[in-house]
N, C-alpha and C positions, 0 to 999 in steps of 0.2 A: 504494500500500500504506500509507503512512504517515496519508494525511488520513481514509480511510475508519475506520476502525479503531481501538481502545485493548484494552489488556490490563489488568485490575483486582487490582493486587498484593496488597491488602489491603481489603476490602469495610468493615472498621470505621473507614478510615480517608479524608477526601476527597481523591483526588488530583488534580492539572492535567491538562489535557488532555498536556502536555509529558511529564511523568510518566507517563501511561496508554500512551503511544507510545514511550516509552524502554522501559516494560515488554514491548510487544509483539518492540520490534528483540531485545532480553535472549532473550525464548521463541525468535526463530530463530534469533539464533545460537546456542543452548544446545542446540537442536533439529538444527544443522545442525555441535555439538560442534567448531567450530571451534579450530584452533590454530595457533600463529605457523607451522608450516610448509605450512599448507594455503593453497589459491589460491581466489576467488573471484568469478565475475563476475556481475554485476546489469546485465540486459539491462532496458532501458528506465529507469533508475537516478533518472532526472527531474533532483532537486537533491543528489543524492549522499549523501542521509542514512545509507541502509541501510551503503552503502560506507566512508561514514566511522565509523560504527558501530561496524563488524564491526572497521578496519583499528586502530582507538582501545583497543576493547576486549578483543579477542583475539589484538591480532598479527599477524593473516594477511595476507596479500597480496590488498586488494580493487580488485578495477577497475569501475570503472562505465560504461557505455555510453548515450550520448543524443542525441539528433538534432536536439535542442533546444541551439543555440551559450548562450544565458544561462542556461539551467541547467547547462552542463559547465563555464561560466567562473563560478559562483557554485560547486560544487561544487568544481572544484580549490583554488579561491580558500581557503573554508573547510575544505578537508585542507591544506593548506598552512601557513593560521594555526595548527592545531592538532597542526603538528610532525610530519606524517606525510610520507612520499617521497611524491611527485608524477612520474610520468614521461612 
């Protein structure tokens, strides 16, 4: 979901690809009205972006799921540095 994809926040303005993809994660979870007491899980999750996202910006309880062992230890890795519970 993340590499395919951007969202164009402002068409008068140039944005980074980084930017076009923080706008996309923004539209679902605004789409999917998350809040710190909702739970969430991301099946196929890869590097934990969506998960870290959601759990960053709205509170909620995100889990990510991946079959892939260095993307779940890159993804814990980076919710970890970024002060979130890891369980």
């Amino acid at each position: 979901m993340i590499y395919t994809s951007g969202v164009i926040g402002n068409s008068d303005v140039e944005e980074s690809l980084e930017t076009l993809q923080d706008n996309k994660l923004a539209v679902v979870c605004n789409k999917l009205d998350l809040k710190p007491e909702d739970r969430l899980l991301d099946i196929g999750c890869g590097w934990g972006t969506l998960v870290a996202y959601a759990s960053k910006n709205s509170g909620c309880d995100a889990t990510g799921v991946t079959l892939a062992k260095n993307q779940a230890k890159f993804g814990t890795d980076r919710i970890e540095k970024n002060g979130v519970r890891v369980l």
